[in-house]
N, C-alpha and C positions, 0 to 999 in steps of 0.2 A: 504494500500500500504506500502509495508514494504520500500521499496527506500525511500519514506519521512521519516517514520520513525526513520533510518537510518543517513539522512542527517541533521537531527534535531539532535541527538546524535552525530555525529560529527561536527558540527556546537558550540555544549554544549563542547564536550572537548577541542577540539581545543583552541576555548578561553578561556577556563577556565585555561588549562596546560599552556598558554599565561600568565595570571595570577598572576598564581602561581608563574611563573617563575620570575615574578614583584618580588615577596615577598623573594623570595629566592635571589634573586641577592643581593636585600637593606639589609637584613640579615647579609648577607655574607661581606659586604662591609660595613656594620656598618651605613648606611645611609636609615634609615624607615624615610619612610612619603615623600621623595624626592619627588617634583613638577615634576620630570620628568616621576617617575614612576607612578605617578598619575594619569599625560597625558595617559601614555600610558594605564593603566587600564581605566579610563574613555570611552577611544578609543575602547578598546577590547567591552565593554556593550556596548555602541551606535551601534556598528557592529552587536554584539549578538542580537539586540533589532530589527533591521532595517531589518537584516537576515531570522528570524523567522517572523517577519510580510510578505516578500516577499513569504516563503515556505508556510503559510497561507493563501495566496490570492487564491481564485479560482476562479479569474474574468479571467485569462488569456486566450486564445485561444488554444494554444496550452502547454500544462501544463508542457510535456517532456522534451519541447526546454527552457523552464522558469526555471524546476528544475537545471536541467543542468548549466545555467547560474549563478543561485543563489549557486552553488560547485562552479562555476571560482571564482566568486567575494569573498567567503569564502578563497580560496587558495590564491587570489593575495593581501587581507586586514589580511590576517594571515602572509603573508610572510612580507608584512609591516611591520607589530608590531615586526614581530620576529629581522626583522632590526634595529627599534627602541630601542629592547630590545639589541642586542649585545652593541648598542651604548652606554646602559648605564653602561656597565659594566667599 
């Protein structure tokens, strides 16, 4: 099924460009290693971790209405971070 395929790679960029964005802010603002940005990269892998376990299961019933859900939750814990990230700037 190439739709998981799919939501598995952007589930990986997603957080990953999340990330990145960590690294580039503290950079840029002369502040590595900030406990804030920490949180927030720790945040992003627990998501990536939690994410990918969900897109994995194939106990569910109906798998459609599950992948689906597991895109909201990506969008709404991506927009999080990306909150937390303007914050730190």
């Amino acid at each position: 099924m190439a739709s998981i395929r799919d939501l598995k790679k952007d589930i990986n960029f997603v957080l990953g460009d999340i990330i990145e964005a960590v690294y580039i802010v503290e950079g840029t603002n002369g502040k590595n290693d900030s406990s804030e940005g920490s949180k927030i990269i720790d945040e992003a892998i627990e998501t990536f971790d939690s994410l990918i376990v969900k897109v994995n299961d194939k106990s569910v019933e109906d798998r459609k209405a599950h992948l689906k859900s597991v895109r909201q939750e990506l969008e709404e814990k991506a927009t999080a971070l990306v909150d937390q990230l303007n914050k730190l700037q």
